[in-house]
Structure formats: structure tokens, C-alpha cells
C-alpha positions in Angstrom: -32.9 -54.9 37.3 -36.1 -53.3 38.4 -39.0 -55.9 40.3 -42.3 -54.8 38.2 -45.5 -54.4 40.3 -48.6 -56.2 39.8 -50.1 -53.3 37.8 -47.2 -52.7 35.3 -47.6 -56.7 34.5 -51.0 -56.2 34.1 -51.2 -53.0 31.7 -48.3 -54.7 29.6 -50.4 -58.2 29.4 -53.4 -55.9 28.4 -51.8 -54.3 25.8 -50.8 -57.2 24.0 -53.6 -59.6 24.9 -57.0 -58.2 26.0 -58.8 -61.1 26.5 -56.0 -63.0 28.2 -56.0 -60.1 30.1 -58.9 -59.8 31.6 -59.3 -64.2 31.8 -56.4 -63.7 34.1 -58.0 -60.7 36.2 -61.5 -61.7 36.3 -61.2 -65.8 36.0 -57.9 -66.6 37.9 -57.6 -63.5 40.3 -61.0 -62.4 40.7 -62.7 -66.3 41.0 -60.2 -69.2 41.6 -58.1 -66.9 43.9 -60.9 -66.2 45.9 -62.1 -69.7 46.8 -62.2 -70.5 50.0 -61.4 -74.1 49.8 -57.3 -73.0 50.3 -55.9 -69.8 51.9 -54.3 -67.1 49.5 -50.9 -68.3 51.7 -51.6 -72.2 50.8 -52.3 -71.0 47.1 -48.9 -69.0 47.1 -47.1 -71.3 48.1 -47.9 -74.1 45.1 -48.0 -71.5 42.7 -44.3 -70.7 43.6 -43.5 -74.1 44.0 -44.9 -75.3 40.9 -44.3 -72.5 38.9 -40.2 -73.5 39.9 -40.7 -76.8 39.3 -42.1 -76.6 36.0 -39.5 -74.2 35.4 -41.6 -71.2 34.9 -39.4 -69.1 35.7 -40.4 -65.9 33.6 -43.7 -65.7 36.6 -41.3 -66.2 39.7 -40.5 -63.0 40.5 -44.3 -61.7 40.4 -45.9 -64.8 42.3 -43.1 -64.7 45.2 -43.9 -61.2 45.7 -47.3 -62.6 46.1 -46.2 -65.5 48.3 -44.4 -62.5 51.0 -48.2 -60.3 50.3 -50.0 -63.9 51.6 -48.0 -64.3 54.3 -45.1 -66.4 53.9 -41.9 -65.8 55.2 -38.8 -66.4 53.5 -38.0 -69.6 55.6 -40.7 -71.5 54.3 -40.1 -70.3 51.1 -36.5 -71.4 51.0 -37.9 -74.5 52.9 -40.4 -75.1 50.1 -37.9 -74.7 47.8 -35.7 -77.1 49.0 -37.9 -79.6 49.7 -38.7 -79.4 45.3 -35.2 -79.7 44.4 -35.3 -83.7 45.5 -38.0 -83.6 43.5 -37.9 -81.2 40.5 -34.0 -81.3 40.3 -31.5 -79.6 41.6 -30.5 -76.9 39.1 -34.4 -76.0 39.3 -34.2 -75.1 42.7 -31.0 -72.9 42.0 -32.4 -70.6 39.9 -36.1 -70.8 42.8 -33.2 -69.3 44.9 -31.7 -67.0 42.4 -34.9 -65.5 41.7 -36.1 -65.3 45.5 -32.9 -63.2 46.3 -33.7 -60.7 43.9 -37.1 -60.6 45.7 -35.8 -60.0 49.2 -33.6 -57.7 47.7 -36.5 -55.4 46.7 -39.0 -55.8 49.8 
């Protein structure tokens, strides 16, 4: 199964929701991305981890390809990810790992 790049999700989003569309490029990419309070590595890495722990899985793949763009490195991604299955349960962190394979398996 083919990894889709940023722009494919974003065209497809577009063309079934415009104004989610552009909330999501201009309010939470182009403005709450951008603040300075946390790094765009700090921000990666709880989005992925809450995005697993919610069991949001359908955004996964996109935001870890994020998290390696931001600077992490697998290690403290599978670190992160371990950490959330005592916490978020274990099956949860299964299918973090599942998902982050297929990512590595791309880069």
C-alpha cells in the first residue's frame, strides 16, 4: 500500500471539504503549527502519540512522516510509543508500531 504525501491528503480533503480544508491549512498548519511556544519536533511527537492513543489511527501514517520531517528518530518514536502502551493500552501501541513500520518502510 502506497504512503500518500502531504499534498495528495490535502487535494483529496479539499475536494470533499473546502472549508475544512483550508481551517486545517491556514488555522492548524499555517498558525498553531507555527507557535513558538513548542518546537515542530515537541509538537510531532504528541500529535503521534496522541493521535495513537486516542486511537486515531486513520492520521498515523501522515503525522509520523511529519514526526521523521521534525526531527525525530525512530528510537524516540518507538520509545514514545512504548512509554503510551502502559498508559493507552497495549493493543494501541501495536497497531502505533504497525503503522510506524510501514513508515520506515517508505523513507
Amino acid at each position: 500500500m502506497a504512503i500518500s504525501n502531504e499534498q495528495t491528503v490535502l487535494d483529496d480533503m479539499r475536494a470533499v471539504a473546502p472549508e475544512f480544508s483550508k481551517l486545517t491549512e491556514e488555522l492548524l498548519f499555517g498558525d498553531i503549527w507555527k507557535r513558538p511556544d513548542l518546537s515542530q519536533r515537541d509538537k510531532s511527537l504528541i500529535t503521534v502519540t496522541c493521535l495513537i492513543a486516542l486511537n486515531r489511527i486513520e492520521q498515523v501514517d501522515f503525522h509520523l512522516k511529519k514526526a521523521f520531517e521534525n526531527g525525530l528518530t525512530k528510537e524516540e518514536l518507538v520509545a514514545a510509543i512504548t512509554h503510551i502502551a502502559f498508559y493507552a493500552g497495549w493493543p494501541t501501541a501495536a497497531s502505533g508500531f504497525v503503522h510506524l513500520k510501514k513508515i520506515i518502510d517508505h523513507l
